[in-house]
N, C-alpha and C positions, 0 to 999 in steps of 0.2 A: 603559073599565074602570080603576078607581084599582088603584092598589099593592096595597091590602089582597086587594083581590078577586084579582085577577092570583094573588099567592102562592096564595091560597085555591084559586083553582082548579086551580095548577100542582101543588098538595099533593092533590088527589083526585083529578084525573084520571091521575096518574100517568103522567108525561108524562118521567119523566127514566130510561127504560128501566130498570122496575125495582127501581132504585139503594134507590129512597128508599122509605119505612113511615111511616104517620102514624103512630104509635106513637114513632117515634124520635126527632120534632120536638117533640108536643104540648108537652112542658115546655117547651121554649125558645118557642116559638109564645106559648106563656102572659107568659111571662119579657119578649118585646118587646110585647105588647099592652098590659099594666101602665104599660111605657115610654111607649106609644103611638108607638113605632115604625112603625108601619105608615103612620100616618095621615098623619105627619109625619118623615120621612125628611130628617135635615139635611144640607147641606154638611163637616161635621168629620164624620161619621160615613159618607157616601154621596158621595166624589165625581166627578163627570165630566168628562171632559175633551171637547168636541166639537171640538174644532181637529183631534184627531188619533181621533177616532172610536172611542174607545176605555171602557170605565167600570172602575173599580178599586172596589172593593166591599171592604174590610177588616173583614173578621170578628171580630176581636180585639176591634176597637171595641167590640162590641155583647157582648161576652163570651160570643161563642160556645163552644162547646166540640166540637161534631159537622162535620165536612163537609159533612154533610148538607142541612144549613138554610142552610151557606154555599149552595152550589150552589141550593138552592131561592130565594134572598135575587137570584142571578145569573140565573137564568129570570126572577123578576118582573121584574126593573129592565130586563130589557133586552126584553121583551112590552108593558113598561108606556112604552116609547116610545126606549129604547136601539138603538141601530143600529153594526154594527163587530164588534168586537173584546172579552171578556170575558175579565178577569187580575184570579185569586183570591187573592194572598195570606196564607194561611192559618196563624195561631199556635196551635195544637191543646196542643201538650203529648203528641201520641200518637207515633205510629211514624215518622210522617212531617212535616215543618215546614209545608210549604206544598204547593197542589197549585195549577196552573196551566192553563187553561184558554186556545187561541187558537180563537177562533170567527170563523171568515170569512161567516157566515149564521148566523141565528136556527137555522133547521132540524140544524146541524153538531151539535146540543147530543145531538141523539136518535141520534148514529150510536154503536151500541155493539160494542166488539170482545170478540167473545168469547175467555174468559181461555182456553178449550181449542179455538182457531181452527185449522182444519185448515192442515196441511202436507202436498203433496203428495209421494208419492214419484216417481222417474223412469217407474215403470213405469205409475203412475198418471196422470200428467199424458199420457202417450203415450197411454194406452185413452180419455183426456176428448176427446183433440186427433180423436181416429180415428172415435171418434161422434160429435162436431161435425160432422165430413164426409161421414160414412156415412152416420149416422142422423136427423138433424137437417137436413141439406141446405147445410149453412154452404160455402161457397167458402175458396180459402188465401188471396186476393184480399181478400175481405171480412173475413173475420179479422184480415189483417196490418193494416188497415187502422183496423179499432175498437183491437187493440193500440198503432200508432203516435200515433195520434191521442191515447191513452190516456196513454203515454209526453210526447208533447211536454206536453201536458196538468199532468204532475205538474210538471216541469221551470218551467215558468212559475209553479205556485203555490208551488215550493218556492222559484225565484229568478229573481225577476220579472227583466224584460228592463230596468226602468226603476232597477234595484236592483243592478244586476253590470256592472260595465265595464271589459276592458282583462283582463290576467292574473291566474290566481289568483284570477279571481272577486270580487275589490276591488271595492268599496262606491263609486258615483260616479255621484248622480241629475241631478249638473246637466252633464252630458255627453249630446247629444244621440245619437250615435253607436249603433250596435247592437249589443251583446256578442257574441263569435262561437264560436261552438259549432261545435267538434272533436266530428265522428260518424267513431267507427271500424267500420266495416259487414263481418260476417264473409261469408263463401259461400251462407250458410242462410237460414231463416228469420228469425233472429235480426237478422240484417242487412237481410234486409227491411225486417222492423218501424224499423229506425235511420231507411230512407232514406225512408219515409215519415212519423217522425216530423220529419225534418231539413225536409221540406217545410212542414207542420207551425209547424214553428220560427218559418222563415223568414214564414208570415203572422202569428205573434206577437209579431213585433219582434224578432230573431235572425237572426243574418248567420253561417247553420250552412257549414261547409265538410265535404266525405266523403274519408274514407280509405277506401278501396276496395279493397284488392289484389288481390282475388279472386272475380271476376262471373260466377256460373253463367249456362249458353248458357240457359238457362230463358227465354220472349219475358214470364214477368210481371217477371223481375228488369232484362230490357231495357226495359221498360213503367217502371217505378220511377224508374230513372236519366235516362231520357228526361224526367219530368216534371221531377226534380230539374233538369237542364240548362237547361229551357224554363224557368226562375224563378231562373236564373242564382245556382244556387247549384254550385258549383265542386267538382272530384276531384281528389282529389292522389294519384299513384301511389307515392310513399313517406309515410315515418312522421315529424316532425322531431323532432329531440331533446328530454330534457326541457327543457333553459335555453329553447330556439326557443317550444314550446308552450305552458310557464310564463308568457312574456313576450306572447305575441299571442291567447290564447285565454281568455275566464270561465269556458267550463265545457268538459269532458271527457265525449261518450257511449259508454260501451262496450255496442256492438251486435255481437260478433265471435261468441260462441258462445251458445246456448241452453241449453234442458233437457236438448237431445237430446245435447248432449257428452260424454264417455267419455273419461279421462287414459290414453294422454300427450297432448299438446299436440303437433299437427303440426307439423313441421320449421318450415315456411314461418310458420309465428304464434309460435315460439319468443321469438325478437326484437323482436316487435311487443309480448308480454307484457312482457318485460324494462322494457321501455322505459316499459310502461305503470307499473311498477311504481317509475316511480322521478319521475313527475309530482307536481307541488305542488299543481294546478289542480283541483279538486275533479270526482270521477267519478262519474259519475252509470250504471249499471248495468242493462242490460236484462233482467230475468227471474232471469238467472241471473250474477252475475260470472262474466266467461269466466275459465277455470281452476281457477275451483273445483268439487269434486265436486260431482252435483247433492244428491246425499243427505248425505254426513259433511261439507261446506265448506270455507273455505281451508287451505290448509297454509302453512307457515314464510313463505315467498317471494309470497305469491300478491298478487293487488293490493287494494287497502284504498279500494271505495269511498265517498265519500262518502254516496251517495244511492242505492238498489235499487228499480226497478220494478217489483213482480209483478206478472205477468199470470196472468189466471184465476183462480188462488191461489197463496197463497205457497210456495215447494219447501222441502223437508228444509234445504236448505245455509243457510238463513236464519233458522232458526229460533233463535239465538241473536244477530241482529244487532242493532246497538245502534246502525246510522246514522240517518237520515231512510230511511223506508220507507213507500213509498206501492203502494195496488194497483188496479189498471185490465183494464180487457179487460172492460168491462158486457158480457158477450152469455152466460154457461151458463143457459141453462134451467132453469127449477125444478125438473122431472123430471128429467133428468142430476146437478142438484145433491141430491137425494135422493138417487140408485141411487146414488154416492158417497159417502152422508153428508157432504157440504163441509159447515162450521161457517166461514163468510162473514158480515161484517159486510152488514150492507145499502145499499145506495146511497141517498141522498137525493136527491130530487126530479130535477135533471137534471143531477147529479154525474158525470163519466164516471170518476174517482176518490176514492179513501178516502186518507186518510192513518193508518195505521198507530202510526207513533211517529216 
């Protein structure tokens, strides 16, 4: 299939969720065929870079004026035999200068977030959690499990193992060595999901270490710990300071509290929050940032992560975040996602997460 066809058919089969109306290309469509753009796509106006797998498409060149046709311009090129990575540069003259696009798969293009995407409340994510069990037949086992997995999952596409070395998460691909990943694991299920993403990790090229303070008698949370051991990945029964954690560790996972938390902060995590709050090293957030509410979100003090996990869907406390936020935990049913109205992007193909923003 040449370029021309590609766009032609990326333009009626409407293939870019919606977005786009041949109505709002035709003139421009018109405008490159004159050029014979299509036919002939040159290097000053189209071009690629294969060393780094990447295609830059500049709109401007072609005196676009819509988004629209850029992005339509960004499906051909990369159908019509592009592989990688897609970065639109966009000179509009509108609202916005540029829009940017990273596509780790062809298929990334179709994943659409909805602008009124549900947020969970606390009471709601408990009634999903309780029919998953009930009614559905789902195990906590089995849950924590597509969760963790979910979690290490984001953690690798947000900061590759071959891309973080040493403190602070520092940039350093010609270091053979493992980046080591600080998992702080609460009582709950929260901290389940930590210890089985740290497993997780640890086959993705990740040398995770667990702060554990607090091991419910539970035989799945013994079950947990046990694998973690067998794959020698190590428990430290204290917290070490920021400068200690700053200096030995790329990335930070806070797995201490969940949905299910309720302020204040128990005596015994008082300290352990402090502390978190005052890390350089980039935190990466299970479900929920422990300490913040699950519905209104941080207060003054609270810790500032990096990166936020949702699982199942996003909670109230997040509905204003502005980090890296990805969401995981593939398993609600399409029936429970009805009887809740969830407004959930969709997963692609064997995606076990979305990235958000």
């Amino acid at each position: 299939m040449n370029f021309l066809s590609t766009l032609r058919w990326v333009t009626t089969t409407g293939k870019t969720s919606g977005t786009i109306r041949q109505r709002s290309v035709n003139s421009e469509i018109a405008t490159l065929l004159r050029l014979q753009a299509f036919s002939s796509i040159s290097c000053k106006n189209l071009h690629t870079s294969l060393g780094s797998s990447s295609l830059i498409c500049t709109a401007s060149s072609f005196g676009l004026r819509t988004p629209c046709l850029a992005t339509l311009l960004t499906l051909a090129a990369i159908n019509h035999g592009s592989s990688g990575s897609a970065i639109l540069p966009i000179a509009f003259g509108c609202n916005f200068s540029s829009i940017m696009c990273s596509l780790s798969t062809k298929s990334s293009l179709n994943v659409a977030i909805p602008e009124d995407m549900s947020f969970l409340t606390q009471d709601e994510a408990t009634k999903i959690d309780v029919e998953l069990f009930d009614e559905y037949g789902f195990t906590i086992d089995q849950l924590m499990e597509l969760a963790g997995l979910a979690v290490a999952t984001a953690i690798a596409k947000a900061y590759p193992p071959n891309a973080v070395q040493g403190g602070s998460g520092n940039v350093d691909k010609s270091s053979p060595s493992a980046p080591k990943v600080l998992i702080c694991a609460g009582p709950g299920n929260n901290g389940g999901d930590g210890l089985v993403a740290a497993r997780h990790l640890k086959w993705f090229g990740y040398d995770p270490c667990i702060f554990y303070p607090k091991q419910p008698a539970k035989p799945l949370f013994a079950a947990l710990r046990r694998q973690c051991e067998e794959m020698e990945i190590s428990f430290m029964s204290f917290l070490p300071d920021a400068t200690l954690v700053d200096q030995n560790f790329a990335l930070v996972v806070d797995a201490l509290f969940g949905f299910g938390f309720r302020p204040p902060v128990r005596p015994e995590f008082v300290e352990v929050l402090q502390k978190l709050c005052k890390f350089k090293t980039p935190i990466v957030s299970v479900d929920v940032p422990s300490g913040w509410d699950v519905e209104m979100g941080p207060h003054a003090d609270s810790i500032k992560p990096a990166m936020v996990v949702s699982l199942t869907a996003p909670k109230k406390c997040v509905q204003n975040y502005k980090g890296k936020h990805f969401l995981g935990g593939r398993f609600i049913p399409n029936s429970l996602a009805a009887k809740y109205k969830l407004r959930l992007p969709t997963y692609v193909g064997t995606e076990l997460v979305i990235r958000l923003q």
